[in-house]
C-alpha positions as CSV (number, residue, x, y, z in Angstrom):
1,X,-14.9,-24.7,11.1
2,X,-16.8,-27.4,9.9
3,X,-16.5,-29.2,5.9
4,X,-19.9,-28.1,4.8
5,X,-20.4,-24.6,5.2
6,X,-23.7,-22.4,4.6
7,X,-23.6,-20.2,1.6
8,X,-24.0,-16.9,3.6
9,X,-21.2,-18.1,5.5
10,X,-19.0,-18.7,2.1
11,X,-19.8,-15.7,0.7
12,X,-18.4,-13.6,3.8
13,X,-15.0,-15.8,3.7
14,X,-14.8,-14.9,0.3
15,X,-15.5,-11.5,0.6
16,X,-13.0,-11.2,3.3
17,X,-10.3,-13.5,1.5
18,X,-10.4,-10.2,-1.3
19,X,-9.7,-7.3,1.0
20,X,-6.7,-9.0,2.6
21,X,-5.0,-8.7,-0.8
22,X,-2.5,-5.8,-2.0
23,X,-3.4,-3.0,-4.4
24,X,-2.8,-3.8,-7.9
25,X,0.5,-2.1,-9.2
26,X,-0.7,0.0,-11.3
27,X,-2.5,2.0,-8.9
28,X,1.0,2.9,-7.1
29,X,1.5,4.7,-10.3
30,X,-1.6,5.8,-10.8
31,X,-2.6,7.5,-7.6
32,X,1.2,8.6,-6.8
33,X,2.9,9.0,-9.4
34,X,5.2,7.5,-12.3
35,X,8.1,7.6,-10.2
36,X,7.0,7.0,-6.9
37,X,8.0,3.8,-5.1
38,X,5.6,2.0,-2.7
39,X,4.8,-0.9,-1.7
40,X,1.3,-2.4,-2.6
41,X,-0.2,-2.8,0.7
42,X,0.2,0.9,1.7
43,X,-2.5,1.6,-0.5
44,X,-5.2,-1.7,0.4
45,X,-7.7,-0.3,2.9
46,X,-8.4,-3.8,4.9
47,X,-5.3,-5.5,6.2
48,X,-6.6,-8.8,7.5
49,X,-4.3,-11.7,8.1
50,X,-5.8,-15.4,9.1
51,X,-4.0,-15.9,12.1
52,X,-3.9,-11.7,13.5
53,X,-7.2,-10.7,12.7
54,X,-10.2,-12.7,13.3
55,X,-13.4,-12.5,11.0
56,X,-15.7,-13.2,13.9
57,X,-18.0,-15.6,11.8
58,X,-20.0,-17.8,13.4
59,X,-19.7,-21.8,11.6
């Protein structure tokens, strides 16, 4: 992808750079329980990694 990049184009990368992170701890707790274990990711909807799973954006 090239240096300069159109803001449309930025905005979509950082969109997508959000919803490949885990869920915040606290909502393990909070949507199962004090004493549940979990790990974060079970709970983030989009799993998106760089290299697996391409955005399809054109540069």
């Amino acid at each position: 992808m090239s240096r300069l990049k159109r803001s449309g184009v930025k905005r979509t990368l950082i969109k997508k750079g959000k919803q490949t992170k885990w869920a915040p701890f606290w909502i393990i707790q909070k949507a199962l329980g004090k004493g549940k274990k979990a790990h974060p990711s079970r709970l983030t909807d989009v799993k998106r990694h760089w290299r697996r799973n391409k955005t399809k954006i054109k540069p």
